[in-house]
N, C-alpha and C positions, 0 to 999 in steps of 0.2 A: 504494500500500500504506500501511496506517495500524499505521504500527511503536507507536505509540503503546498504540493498542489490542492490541499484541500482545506485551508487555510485562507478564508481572507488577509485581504493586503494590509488593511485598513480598519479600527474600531477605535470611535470614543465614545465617551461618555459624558453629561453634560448635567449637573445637578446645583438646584438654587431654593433657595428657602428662607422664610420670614415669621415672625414671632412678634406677637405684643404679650399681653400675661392671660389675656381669653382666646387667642385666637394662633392659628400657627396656617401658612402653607408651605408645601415643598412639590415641586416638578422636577421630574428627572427627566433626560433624554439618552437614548444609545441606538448608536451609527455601525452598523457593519455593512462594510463594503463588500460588493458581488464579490463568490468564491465558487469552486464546485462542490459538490458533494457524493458522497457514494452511493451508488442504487444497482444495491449485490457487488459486483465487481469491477462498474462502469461506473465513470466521472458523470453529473450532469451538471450543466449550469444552475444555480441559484441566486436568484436576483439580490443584489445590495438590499435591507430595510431601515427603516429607523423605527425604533419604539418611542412613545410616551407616554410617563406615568403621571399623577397627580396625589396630593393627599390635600383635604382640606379638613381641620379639626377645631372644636371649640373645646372650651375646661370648662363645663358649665359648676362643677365646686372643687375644691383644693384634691386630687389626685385622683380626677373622674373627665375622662374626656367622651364626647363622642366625637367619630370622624367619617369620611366621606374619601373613597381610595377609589381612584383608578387605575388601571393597567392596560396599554395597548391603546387608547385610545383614538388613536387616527385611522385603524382600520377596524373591521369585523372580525374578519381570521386573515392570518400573514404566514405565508411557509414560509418558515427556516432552514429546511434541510428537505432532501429528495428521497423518493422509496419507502417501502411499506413501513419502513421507524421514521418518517419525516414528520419533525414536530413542528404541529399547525397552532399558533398562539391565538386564542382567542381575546376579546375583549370582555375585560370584565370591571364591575363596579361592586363595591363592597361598601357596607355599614358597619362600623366598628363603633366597641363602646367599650372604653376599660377605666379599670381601676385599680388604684395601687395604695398602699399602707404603708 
């Protein structure tokens, strides 16, 4: 196997985030540049994607937040890799609520 060839050229990553004492957000981004992938013993092309994620969270009392997560959000589903184990990322949205002591 030629890992080399199966390897993008290219990946960053991109993450920023803001806080007052109720409220917090953070966005991330990640870049991988077109690479091949394996499918059985054949190279096939796989397109460059970018991901986006998001959180948004309030503290509504002293170590109780709820928050608002996304993942993916610029597409529906995105392949990242090719053949029967190619993982197809979906989007998704999540409600979080935690608490800590």
């Amino acid at each position: 196997m030629n890992f080399e060839a199966s390897s993008p050229k290219y990946r960053s990553n991109l993450a920023a985030g803001w806080a007052n004492d109720k409220w917090s957000l953070d966005g991330y981004a990640h870049f991988v540049s077109k690479f091949n992938s394996y499918n059985g013993n054949l190279l096939e092309p796989v397109k460059g994607f970018t991901t986006v994620a998001a959180r948004v969270a309030y503290a509504f009392a002293p170590g109780a937040e709820v928050s608002l997560n996304g993942q993916n959000l610029m597409t529906e589903r995105q392949s990242q890799a090719k053949g029967k184990s190619g993982l197809e990322a979906e989007r998704r949205v999540m409600l979080g609520v935690s608490k800590s002591w």
